[in-house]
C-alpha positions in Angstrom: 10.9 -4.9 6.4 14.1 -3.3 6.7 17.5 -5.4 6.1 19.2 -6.6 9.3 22.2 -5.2 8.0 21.4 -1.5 8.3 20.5 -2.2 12.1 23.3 -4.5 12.8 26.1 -2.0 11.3 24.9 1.3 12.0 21.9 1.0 14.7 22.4 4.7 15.6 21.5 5.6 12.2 18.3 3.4 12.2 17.6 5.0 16.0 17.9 8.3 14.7 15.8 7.8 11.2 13.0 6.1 13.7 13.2 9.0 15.5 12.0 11.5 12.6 9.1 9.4 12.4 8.2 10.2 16.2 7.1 7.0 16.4 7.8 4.7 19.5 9.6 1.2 18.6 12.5 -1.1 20.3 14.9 -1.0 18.8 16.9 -2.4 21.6 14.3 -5.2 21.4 14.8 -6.2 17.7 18.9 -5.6 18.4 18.5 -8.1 21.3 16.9 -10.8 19.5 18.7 -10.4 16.3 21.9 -11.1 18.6 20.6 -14.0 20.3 19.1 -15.5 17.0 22.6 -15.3 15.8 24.4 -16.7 19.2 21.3 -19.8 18.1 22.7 -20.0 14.8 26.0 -20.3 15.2 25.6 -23.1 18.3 23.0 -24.7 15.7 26.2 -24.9 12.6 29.0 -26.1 15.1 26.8 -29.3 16.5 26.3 -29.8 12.5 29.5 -30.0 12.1 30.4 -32.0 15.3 27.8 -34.7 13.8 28.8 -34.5 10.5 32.8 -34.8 11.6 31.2 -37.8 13.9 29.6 -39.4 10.9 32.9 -39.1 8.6 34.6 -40.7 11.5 32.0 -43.8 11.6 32.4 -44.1 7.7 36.4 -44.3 8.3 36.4 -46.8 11.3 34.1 -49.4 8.8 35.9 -49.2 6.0 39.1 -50.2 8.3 37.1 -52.8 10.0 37.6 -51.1 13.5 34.6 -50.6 16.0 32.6 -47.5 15.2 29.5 -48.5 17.9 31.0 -45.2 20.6 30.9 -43.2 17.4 27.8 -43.9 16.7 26.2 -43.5 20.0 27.8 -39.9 20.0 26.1 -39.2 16.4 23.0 -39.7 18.1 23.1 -38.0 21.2 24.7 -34.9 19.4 21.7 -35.3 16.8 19.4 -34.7 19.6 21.0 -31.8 21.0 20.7 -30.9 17.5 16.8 -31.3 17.2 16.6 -29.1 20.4 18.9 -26.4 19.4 17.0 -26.4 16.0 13.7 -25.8 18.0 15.2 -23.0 20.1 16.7 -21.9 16.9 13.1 -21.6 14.9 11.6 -20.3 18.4 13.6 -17.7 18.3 14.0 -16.9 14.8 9.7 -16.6 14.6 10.0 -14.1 17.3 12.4 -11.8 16.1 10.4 -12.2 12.4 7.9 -10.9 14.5 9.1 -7.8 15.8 11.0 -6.8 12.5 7.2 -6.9 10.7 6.5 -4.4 13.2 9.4 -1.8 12.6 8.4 1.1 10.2 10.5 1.9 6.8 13.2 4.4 7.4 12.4 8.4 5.9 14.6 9.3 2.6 17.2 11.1 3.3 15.1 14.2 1.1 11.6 13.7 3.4 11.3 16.9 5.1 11.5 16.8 8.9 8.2 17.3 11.1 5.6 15.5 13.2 1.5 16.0 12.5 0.3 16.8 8.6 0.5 20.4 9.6 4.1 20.0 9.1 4.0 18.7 5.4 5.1 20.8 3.0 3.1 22.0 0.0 5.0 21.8 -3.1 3.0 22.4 -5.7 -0.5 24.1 -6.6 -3.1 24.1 -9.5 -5.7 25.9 -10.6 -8.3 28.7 -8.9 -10.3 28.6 -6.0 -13.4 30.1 -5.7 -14.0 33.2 -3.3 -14.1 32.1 -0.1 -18.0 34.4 0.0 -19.1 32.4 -2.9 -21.9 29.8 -1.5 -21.7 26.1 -2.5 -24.2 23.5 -2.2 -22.6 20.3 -0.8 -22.4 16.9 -2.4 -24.7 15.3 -0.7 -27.2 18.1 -1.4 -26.6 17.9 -5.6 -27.1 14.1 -5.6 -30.4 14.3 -3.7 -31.3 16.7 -6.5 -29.7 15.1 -9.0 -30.5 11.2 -7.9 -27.0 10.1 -8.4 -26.3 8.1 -5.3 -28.6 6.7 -1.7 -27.0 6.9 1.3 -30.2 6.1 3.3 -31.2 2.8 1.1 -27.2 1.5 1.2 -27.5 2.0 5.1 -30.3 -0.1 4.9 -28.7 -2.7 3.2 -25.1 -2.8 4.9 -24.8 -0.2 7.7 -23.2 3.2 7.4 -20.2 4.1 5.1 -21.6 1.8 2.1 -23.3 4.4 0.0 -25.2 3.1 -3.5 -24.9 4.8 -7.0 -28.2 4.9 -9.2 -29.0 6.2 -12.2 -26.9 8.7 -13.8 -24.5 8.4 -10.3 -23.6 5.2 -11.3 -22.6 5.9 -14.5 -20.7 8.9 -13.6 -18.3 6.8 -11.4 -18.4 4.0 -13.9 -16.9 6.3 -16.3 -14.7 8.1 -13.9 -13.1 4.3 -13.2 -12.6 3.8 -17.2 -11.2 7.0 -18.2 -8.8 6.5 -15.2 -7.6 2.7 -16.2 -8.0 4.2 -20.4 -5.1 7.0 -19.3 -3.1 4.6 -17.5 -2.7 2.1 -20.3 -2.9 3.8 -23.6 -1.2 7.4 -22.0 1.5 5.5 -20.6 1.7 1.9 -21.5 0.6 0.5 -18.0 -0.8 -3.5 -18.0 -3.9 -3.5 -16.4 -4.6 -6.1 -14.3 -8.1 -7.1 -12.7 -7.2 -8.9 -9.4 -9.0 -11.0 -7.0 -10.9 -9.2 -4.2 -10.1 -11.7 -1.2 -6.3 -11.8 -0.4 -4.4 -14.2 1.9 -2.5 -13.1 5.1 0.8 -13.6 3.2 -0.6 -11.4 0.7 -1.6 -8.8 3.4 2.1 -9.2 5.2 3.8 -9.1 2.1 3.2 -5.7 1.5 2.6 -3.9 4.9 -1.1 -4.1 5.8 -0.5 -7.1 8.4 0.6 -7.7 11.1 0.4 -3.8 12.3 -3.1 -2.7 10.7 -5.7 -6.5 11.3 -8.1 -4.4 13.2 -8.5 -2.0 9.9 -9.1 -5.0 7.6 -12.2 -6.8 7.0 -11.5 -10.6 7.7 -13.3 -13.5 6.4 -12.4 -15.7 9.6 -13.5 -19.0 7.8 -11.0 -19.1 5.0 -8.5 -16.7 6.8 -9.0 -14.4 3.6 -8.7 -10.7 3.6 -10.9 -8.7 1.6 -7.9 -6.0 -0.1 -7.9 -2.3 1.3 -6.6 -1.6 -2.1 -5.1 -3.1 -5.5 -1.7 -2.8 -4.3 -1.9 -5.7 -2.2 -2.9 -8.3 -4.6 -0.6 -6.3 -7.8 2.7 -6.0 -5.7 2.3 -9.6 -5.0 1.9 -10.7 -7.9 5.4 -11.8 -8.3 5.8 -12.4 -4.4 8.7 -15.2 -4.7 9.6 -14.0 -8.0 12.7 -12.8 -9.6 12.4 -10.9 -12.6 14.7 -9.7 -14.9 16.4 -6.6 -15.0 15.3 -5.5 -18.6 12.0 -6.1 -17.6 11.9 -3.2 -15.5 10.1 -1.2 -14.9 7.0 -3.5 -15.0 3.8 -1.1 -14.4 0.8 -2.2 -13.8 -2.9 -0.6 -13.2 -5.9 -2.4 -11.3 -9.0 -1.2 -10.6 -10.8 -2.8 -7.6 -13.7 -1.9 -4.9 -11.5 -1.1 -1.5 -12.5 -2.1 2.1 -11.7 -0.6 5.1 -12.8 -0.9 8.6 -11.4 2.3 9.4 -11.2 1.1 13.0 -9.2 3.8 14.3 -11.0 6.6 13.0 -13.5 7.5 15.6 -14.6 11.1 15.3 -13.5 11.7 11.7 -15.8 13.4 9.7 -18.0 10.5 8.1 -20.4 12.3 6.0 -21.2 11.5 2.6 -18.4 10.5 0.3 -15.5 12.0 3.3 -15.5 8.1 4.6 -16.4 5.2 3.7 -16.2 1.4 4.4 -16.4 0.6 0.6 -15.1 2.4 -2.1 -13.5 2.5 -5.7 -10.2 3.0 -6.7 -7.7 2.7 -9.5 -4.2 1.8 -8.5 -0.8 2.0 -10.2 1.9 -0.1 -8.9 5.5 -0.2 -10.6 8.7 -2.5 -10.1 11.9 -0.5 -10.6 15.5 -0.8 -10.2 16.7 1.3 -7.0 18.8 3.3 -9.6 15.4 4.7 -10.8 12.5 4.4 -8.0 12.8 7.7 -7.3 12.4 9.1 -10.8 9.9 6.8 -11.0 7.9 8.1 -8.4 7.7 11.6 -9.6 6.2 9.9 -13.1 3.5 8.3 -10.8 3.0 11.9 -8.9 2.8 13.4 -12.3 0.0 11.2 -14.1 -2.2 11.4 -11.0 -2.0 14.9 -11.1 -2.5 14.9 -14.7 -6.3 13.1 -14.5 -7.2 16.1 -12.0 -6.4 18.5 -14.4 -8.6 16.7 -17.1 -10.9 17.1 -14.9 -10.4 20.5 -14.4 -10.3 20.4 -10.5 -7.7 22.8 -8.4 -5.3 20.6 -6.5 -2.2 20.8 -4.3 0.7 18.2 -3.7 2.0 18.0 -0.4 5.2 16.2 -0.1 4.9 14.0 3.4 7.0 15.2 6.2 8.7 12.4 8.4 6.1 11.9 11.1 3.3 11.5 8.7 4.8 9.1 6.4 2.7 5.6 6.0 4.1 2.7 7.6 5.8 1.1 4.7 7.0 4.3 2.3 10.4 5.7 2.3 8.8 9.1 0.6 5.4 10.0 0.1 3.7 12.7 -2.3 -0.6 13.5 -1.0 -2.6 15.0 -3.9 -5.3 16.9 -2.3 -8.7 18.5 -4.3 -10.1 21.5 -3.0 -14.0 20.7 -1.8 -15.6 24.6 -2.3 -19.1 23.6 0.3 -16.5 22.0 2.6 -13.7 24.4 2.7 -11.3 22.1 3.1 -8.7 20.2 1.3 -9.3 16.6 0.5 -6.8 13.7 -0.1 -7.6 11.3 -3.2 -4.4 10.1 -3.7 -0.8 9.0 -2.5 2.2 8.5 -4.2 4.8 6.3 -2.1 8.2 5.1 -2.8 8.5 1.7 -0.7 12.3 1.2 -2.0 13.1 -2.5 -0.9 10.5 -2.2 2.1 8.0 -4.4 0.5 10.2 -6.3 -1.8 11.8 -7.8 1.5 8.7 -9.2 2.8 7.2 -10.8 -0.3 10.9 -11.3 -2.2 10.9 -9.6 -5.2 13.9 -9.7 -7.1 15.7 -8.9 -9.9 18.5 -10.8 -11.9 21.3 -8.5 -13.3 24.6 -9.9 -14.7 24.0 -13.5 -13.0 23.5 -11.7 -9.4 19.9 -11.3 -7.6 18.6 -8.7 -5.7 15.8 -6.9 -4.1 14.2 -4.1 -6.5 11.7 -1.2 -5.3 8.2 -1.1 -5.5 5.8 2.0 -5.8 2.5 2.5 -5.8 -0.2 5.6 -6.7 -3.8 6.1 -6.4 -4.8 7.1 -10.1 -7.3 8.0 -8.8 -9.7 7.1 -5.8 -13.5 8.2 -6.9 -15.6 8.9 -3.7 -13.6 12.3 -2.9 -12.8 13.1 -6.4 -16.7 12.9 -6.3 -17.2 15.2 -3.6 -15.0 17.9 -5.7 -16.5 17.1 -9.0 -20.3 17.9 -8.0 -19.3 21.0 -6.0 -17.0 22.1 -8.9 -19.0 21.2 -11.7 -22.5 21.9 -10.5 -24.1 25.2 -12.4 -26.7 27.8 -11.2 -28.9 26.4 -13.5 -28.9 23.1 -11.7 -27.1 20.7 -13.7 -24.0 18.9 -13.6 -21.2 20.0 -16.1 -19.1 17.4 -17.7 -15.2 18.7 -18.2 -14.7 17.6 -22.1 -12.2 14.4 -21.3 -15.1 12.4 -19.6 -17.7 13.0 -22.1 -16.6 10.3 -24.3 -17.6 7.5 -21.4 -20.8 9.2 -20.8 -21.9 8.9 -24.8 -20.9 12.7 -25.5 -23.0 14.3 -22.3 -21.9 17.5 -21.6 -24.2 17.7 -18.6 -26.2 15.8 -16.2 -29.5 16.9 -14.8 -31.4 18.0 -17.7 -33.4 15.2 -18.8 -34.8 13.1 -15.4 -31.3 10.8 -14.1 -32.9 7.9 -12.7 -34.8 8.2 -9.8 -35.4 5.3 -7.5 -39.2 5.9 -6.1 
């Protein structure tokens, strides 16, 4: 949510910023209503003080002894103007709230400009790419061969996108998810944190997914729970209504959870295999900083994510976001992509967003410095996502001779196996 003051001061600022995004919103709309909230206000605090002038007035004429009964009918006929204005007041107030949860975070200053992800810039890459004659058998083809996951039986069970691990699949994402949370803590001193699956709407609004994205979300309509897209939502809000204190910071945290998404407005995309899925796992890291250092901070998230792909010895490239491609709630954005050799294509597994006081606004988060409170910044990386790190791993890793090479930093969670596919890697019949 952005702060009133930066559209109240400078709206042509905000207009223009908006306007990198290429995305429509009314501005005039939220300008209008923040005005007339105001013009509400302001009524709403001089019939206060009428009463409360009314009421001293009362309290005088007693103690004199004097008639105070014209007095007191005034009180209450200016206390129900009072009730009224209050209701016009909150009326007004909820519909303005409204409208500001809908209005996008504002592009730093050092986002490049553009409109489509064919405008983002690439600003780093790593490692080799295999000739572009050399033949790849696809993921989906290695674990048939390999019995690592069942797409067909997880169909069965839930519908499409909701894939099952078995065997030697299973523990190969299992390990993937511990030597990802084992970096984050013990390479960088991050607290992990095992969160609840089911979120509440606040939760949801707090940090961006609601009111703009419902349709996405999967919705347990009983309970009015949500169950979480991703770790940040339950993480960041953690300390929703909190203030913490400055040399605290910078609290980081790590969570791995299972992920749902709907992915309602993805007709067409490509779906197969691991490329998109309703369910999936992912390890999350979310830090609290002070605006001074959010944006140093979010290189250090940029550069441990990129760090667990070169463990894994998979050729990557960061793309730094342009404007029009930026998520709703981030200021800056960083895309790692791995290269997928049988699908020629780059593939996203995680993003790397500076929210500055976006989020902290709508859950308030603050900090305490020398006796004063404010809002601090939140960020948040994938570290990593496993279903597309997946799809790159078995098309990377997979030998002529049929088996599954291990990269030596994830052989310690698979008890020292330096391949998979030799011995039989449990087959369901």
């Amino acid at each position: 949510m952005l702060d009133p003051k930066l559209y109240r001061d400078d709206p042509e600022k905000v207009r223009a910023a908006l306007l990198r995004r290429g995305k429509a919103f009314d501005l005039d709309a939220l300008l209008r209503l923040d005005r007339e909230k105001r013009a509400l206000g302001a009524e709403l605090d001089r019939l206060k003080a009428e009463r409360n002038a009314a009421s001293e007035a009362i309290a005088k004429l007693k103690r004199s002894g004097g008639d105070a009964s014209a007095e007191i009918e005034k009180t209450r006929a200016v206390g129900d103007k009072i009730k009224e204005a209050q209701e016009i007041f909150n009326a007004a107030e909820e519909k303005l709230n409204a409208l500001a949860l809908l209005c996008p975070n504002l592009p730093h200053a050092s986002v490049p400009d553009g409109r489509t992800p064919a405008d983002n810039k690439v600003v780093k890459t790593w490692g080799e790419l295999p000739p572009e004659s050399q033949i790849f058998p696809d993921h989906l083809a290695i674990g048939e061969k390999l019995h690592l996951f069942d797409f067909e039986r997880g169909a069965k069970l839930s519908g499409s996108g909701f894939p099952i691990y078995t065997g030697l699949g299973a523990r190969l994402e299992r390990a993937l998810i511990n030597f990802f949370l084992d970096f984050h803590v013990e390479r960088h001193g991050f607290t992990e944190i095992s969160p609840p699956y089911l979120v509440s709407r606040t939760s949801m609004t707090g940090t961006g997914q609601l009111p703009k994205f419902e349709e996405d979300m999967y919705h347990c309509g009983a309970d009015d729970l949500f169950l979480v897209p991703t770790a940040e939502v339950p993480v960041t809000n953690m300390h929703r209504d909190e203030v913490l204190d400055v040399a605290s910071l910078p609290v980081s945290y790590c969570a791995y959870t299972a992920c749902f998404r709907r992915e309602a407005g993805s007709w067409g995309a490509d779906t197969r295999g691991f490329l998109r899925l309703h369910q999936f796992n992912k390890v999350e890291m979310v830090k609290f900083t002070s605006p001074e250092s959010s944006y140093e901070a979010l290189e250090g998230l940029r550069e441990q994510a990129e760090e667990l792909l070169r463990l894994l010895e998979l050729p990557y490239r960061v793309l730094e976001l342009c404007a029009g491609d930026l998520g709703f709630g981030a200021a800056k954005c960083y895309d790692l992509e791995v290269w997928a050799p049988a699908e020629k294509k780059w593939l996203e597994v995680s993003s790397c967003s500076n929210f500055e006081d976006f989020q902290a606004r709508r859950a308030n988060i603050r900090v305490k410095s020398a006796g004063k409170t404010s809002l601090l910044h939140t960020l948040n990386g994938s570290g990593l996502a496993t279903p597309r790190v997946l799809v790159a791993f078995l098309e990377h890793h997979y030998t002529e001779c049929g088996t599954l090479r291990i990269p030596a930093a994830l052989r310690p969670y698979l008890g020292g196996l330096e391949e998979i596919g030799k011995t039989d890697t449990g087959r369901i019949s």
